[in-house]
N, C-alpha and C positions, 0 to 999 in steps of 0.2 A: 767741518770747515766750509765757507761758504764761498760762491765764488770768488767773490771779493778779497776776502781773507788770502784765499788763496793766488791772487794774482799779483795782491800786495807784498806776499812773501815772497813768492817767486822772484817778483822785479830786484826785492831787497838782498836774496843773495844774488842777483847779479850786479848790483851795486849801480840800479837805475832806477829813478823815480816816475812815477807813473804818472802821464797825461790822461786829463780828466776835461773832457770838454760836455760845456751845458748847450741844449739846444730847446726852444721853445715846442713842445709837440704840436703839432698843427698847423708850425707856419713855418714857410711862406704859404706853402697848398697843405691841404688836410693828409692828401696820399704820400708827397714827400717826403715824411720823416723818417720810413724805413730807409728808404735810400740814403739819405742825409748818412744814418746811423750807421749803416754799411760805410761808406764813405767814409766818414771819418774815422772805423776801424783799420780803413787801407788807410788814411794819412799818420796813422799810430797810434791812436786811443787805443789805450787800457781800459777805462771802464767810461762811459757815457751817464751823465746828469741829463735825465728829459724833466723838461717844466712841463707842470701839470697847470694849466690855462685856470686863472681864479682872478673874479671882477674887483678884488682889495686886495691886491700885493702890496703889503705894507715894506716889505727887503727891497723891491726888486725897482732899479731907474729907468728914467724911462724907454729906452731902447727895448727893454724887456717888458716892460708895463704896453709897448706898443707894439710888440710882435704875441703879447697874450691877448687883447684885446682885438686886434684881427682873429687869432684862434678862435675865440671864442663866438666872435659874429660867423666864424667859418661850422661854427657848432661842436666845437673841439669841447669836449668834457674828462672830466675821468674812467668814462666807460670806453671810450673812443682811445685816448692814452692805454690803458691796459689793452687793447686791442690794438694798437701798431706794437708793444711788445712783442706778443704772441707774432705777428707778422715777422717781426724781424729775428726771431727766436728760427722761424722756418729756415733760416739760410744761416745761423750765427748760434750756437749752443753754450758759445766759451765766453762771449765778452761780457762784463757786467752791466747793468742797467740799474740805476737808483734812479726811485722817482723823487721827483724835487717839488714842494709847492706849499698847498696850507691847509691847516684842519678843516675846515668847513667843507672842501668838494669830499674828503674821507669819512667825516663823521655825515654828511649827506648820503654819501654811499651805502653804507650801512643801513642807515637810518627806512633807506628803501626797498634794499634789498635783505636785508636780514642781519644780526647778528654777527660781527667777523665775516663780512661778507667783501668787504676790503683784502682781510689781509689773505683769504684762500683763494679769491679769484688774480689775486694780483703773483700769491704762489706760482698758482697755474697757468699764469703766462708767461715766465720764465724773469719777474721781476726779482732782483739779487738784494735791492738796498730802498730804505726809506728816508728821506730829509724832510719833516716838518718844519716850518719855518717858526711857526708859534706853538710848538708841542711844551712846555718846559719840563727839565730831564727828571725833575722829584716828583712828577704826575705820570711818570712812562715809563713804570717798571713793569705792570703788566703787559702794557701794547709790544712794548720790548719783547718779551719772553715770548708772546704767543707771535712775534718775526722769527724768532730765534731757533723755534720750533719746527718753522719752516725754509730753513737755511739762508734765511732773509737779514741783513743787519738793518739799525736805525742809529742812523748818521745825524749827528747834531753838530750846531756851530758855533764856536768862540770868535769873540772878538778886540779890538784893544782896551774894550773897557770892562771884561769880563774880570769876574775877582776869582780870587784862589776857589774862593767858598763853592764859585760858580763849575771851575773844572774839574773839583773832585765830584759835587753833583753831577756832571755829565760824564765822568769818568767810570762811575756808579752803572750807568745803564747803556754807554754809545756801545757799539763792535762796529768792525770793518773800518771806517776810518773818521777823525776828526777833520771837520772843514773850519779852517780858522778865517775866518773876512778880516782882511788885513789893514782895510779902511776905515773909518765911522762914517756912517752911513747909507744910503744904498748902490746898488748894481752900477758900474760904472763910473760911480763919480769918484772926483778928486784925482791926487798921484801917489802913487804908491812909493813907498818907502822902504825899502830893500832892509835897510839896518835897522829899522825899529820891526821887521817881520826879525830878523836875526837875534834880536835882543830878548822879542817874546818867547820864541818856541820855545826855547830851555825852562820858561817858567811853564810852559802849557806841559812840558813831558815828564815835570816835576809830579804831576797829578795822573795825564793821559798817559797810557803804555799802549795803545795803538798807534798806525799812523794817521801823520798829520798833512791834509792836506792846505794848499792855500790859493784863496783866489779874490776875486776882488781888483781891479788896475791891472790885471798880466795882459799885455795887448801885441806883444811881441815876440819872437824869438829870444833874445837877448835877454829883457827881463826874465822870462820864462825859466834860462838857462841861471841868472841870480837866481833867482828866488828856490831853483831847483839842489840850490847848494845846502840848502839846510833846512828843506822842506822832501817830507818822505812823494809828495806829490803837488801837482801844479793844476790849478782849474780853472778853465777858461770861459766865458760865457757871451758877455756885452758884445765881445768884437765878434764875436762867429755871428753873432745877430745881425748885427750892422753891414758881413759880408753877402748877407741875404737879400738884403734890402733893397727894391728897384730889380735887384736879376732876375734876366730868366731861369728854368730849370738846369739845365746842364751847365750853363755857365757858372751856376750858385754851389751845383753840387761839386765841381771842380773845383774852383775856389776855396770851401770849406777843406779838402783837402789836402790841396796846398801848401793850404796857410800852416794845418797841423802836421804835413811833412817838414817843413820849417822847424815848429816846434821840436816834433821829434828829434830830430837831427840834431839840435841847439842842445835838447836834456841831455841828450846822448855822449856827447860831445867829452862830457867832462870823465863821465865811466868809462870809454875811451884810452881819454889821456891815465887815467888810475891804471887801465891794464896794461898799457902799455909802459908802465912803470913800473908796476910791479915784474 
C-alpha cells in the first residue's frame, strides 16, 4: 500500500476528507518550497501537489502559468523539483508528495538520463504520486505498473466533459486517488458549482472505486467545507498561489498556513458534528 493509499484510508475511517494543496515548486524563491511544504503540513495538508515548472501548460491559468514561469527563469526544472522532495523527505517521512505537471520535462528526463530514470530517481526521493496532465490512461498501462512497483500511484483527472468510456479507461489504470476539475477549462477560472460537482461524483464512482478528489474554484473555507460533503478530498491550488504573490518570506509562509488552518477546520467541521451525533 502506498502512502497515499494509505492516508486516504485512514482519513476515511475517521470520516474526514483529505486537504490536498498544489504549490508551484520554485516559487516564489527556488529554496522555499521545502518550507512552504512543511508549512502547510502544519496548516493540515494530507498530501501535497508540487507543480513541476513546464514552458506549455496547456490546464494550468494564469496565476499558475505565472508562478511556473518565474520558476523556471529561477532554473526550476524537474531535477531541481525531485531534489526539494528529497529535502523535505529530511524532516517529513509521512506526508505524501505527488508530482503534478506534463510529459515532456519526464520523457526529457529520461531521455538524458537513461531509461526509467524518472520513475527510480523520483522513487528515491521519497516521491508517493504522479499527475500527468497529457499522459491519456489507454497508453499508461505500463508507466503505471512500473509506479506501482515502486509504491508510487498515477493520479489522473476527470472532468465535466469526460464520458463514461473515459472513466472506465482511467479507472483501468489510476490508484491512489482520482482528481476530478470541476470546471471546463483551466486553473482558476470561472465559479464553481457545488451541485453540478454533487451531481457528477455518483457517475464518476459508477466506474472509479478509489478516491475522488476535487479541485478547481475552491477558494475558501466554506466552499471547501461543500464541496468536502461529497468529495473523498478537496484540492487547492490558484489561491495558495495568489497568497504568495508580492510577499515577503515569512509573511507568505504564514499565510499559506493560515489560510489551510482555515480549511482544516472548515473539512473538519462536519466529521465533528457526525461524531458528535453518533
Amino acid at each position: 500500500m502506498s502512502r497515499i493509499q494509505a492516508t486516504l484510508a485512514r482519513l476515511g475511517q475517521q470520516g474526514r476528507k483529505a486537504l490536498i494543496p498544489y504549490v508551484t515548486a520554485g516559487y516564489p524563491q527556488v529554496d522555499m518550497t521545502p518550507e512552504l511544504m512543511h508549512a502547510m503540513v502544519q496548516g493540515g495538508a494530507d498530501i501535497i501537489e508540487l507543480g513541476v515548472p513546464f514552458s506549455d501548460p496547456s490546464a494550468d491559468g494564469p496565476v499558475i502559468q505565472r508562478a511556473g514561469e518565474q520558476a523556471l527563469a529561477l532554473g526550476v526544472g524537474l531535477t531541481q523539483v525531485i531534489d526539494m522532495v528529497r529535502v523535505f523527505r529530511q524532516h517529513d517521512s509521512q506526508t505524501p508528495v505527488v508530482l503534478m505537471g506534463y510529459a515532456n520535462p519526464v520523457e526529457a528526463y529520461d531521455h538524458k538520463r537513461g531509461h526509467d530514470a524518472f520513475v527510480n530517481h523520483a522513487a528515491a526521493a521519497g516521491v508517493d504520486g504522479v499527475l500527468i496532465v497529457d499522459y491519456p490512461p489507454e497508453e499508461c498501462a505500463e508507466f503505471a505498473a512500473k509506479l506501482r512497483q515502486r509504491q508510487m500511484d498515477l493520479i489522473f483527472l476527470l472532468a465535466p466533459t469526460s464520458t463514461e468510456a473515459r472513466m472506465a479507461q482511467v479507472a483501468q489504470v489510476a490508484s491512489g486517488y482520482v482528481y476530478y476539475v470541476s470546471l471546463k477549462g483551466v486553473t482558476g477560472a470561472g465559479t464553481l458549482n457545488v451541485q453540478e460537482v454533487e451531481r457528477m461524483l455518483p457517475r464518476i464512482r459508477q466506474h472509479v472505486h478509489i478516491p475522488v478528489g476535487v479541485g478547481f474554484g475552491i477558494r475558501d473555507a466554506q466552499t471547501a467545507r461543500a464541496i468536502g460533503r461529497s468529495a473523498d478530498a478537496v484540492v487547492i491550488g490558484s489561491r495558495i498561489i495568489q497568497l504568495l504573490e508580492g510577499q515577503a518570506r515569512e509573511p507568505a509562509v504564514h499565510a499559506v498556513r493560515q489560510f489551510l488552518a482555515d480549511i482544516r477546520s472548515a473539512l473538519d467541521a462536519d466529521a465533528l458534528e457526525g461524531a458528535h451525533k453518533a
